[in-house]
N, C-alpha and C positions, 0 to 999 in steps of 0.2 A: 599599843602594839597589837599586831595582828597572832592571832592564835595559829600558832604551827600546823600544819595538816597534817595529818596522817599518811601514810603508805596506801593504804584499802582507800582513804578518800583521794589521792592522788588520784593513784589507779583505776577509779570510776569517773572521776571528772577526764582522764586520758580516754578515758573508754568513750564516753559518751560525745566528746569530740571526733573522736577516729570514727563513730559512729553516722554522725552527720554530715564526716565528710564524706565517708564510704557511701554514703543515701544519695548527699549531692552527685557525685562523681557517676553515678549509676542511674541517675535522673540524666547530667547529661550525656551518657553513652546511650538511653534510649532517645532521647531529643534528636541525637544526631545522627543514627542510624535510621532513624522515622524519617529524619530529612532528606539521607543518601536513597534508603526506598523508594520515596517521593522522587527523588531526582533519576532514580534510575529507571521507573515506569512511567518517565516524561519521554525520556531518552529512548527506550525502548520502542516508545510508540510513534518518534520521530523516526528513528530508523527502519520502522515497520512502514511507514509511509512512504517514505523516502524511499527504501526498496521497489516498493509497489510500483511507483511513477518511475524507478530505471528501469524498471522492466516494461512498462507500456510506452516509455520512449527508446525502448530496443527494437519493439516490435513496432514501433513507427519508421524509426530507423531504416530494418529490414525491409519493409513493403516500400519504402522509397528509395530503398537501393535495387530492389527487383524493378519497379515502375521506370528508373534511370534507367535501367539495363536493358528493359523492354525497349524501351524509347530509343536506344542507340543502335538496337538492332532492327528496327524499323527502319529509322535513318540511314543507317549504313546499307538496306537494300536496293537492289537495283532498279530504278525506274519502275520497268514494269512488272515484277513481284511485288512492287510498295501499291501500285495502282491494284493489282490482284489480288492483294491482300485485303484492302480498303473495301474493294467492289465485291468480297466474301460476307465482309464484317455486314456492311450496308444489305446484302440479301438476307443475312441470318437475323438481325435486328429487325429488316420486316417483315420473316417468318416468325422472330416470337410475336412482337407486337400483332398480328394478325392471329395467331391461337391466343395468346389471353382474349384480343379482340371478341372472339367466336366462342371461345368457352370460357371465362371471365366469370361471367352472370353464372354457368350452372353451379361453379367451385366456388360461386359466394352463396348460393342456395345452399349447397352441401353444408356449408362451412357452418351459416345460421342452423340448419335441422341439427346439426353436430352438436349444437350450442343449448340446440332444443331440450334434445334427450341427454 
């Protein structure tokens, strides 16, 4: 026959049970908050990406809906304002290209002594 227990040994064998489960149960609530962490500065860093790139396909967006807009109002002018418009752009393109052409070389002189000092 098994020797009866006591009350004081009960209640330390209850204890040290409630104990280990208390230990367990607290082992897994940091496990799994360590995991939602983890999960949530995966998340965070996706959404931070993700953000980023709607914003630089907004502003791709945007320059291709001014460039459309441009484009139609080009189109939509009349013969000879489209040809005046052209024969503008054409004189001003080879007014720059003729000043880089001519000062070029001094503003890359500059640019190296710049680089110098």
């Amino acid at each position: 026959m098994s020797k009866a227990k006591k009350p004081n040994e009960i209640r330390e064998e209850v204890r040290k049970q409630m104990a280990a489960k208390y230990k367990q149960d607290v082992e897994s609530w940091k496990k799994r908050s360590s995991d939602n962490w983890n999960a949530y500065v995966k998340a965070r860093s996706e959404v931070d990406r993700l953000s980023e790139e709607n914003s630089k396909l907004k502003e791709q967006l945007a320059a291709q809906k001014d460039w459309i807009e441009r484009l139609m109002e080009f189109i939509d002018m009349p013969d000879e304002e489209r040809h005046d418009a052209v024969q503008k752009y054409i004189k001003e393109r080879q007014m720059s290209e003729d000043f880089r052409a001519m000062f070029g070389p001094y503003f890359q002189l500059l640019n190296r002594m710049n680089l110098i000092f």
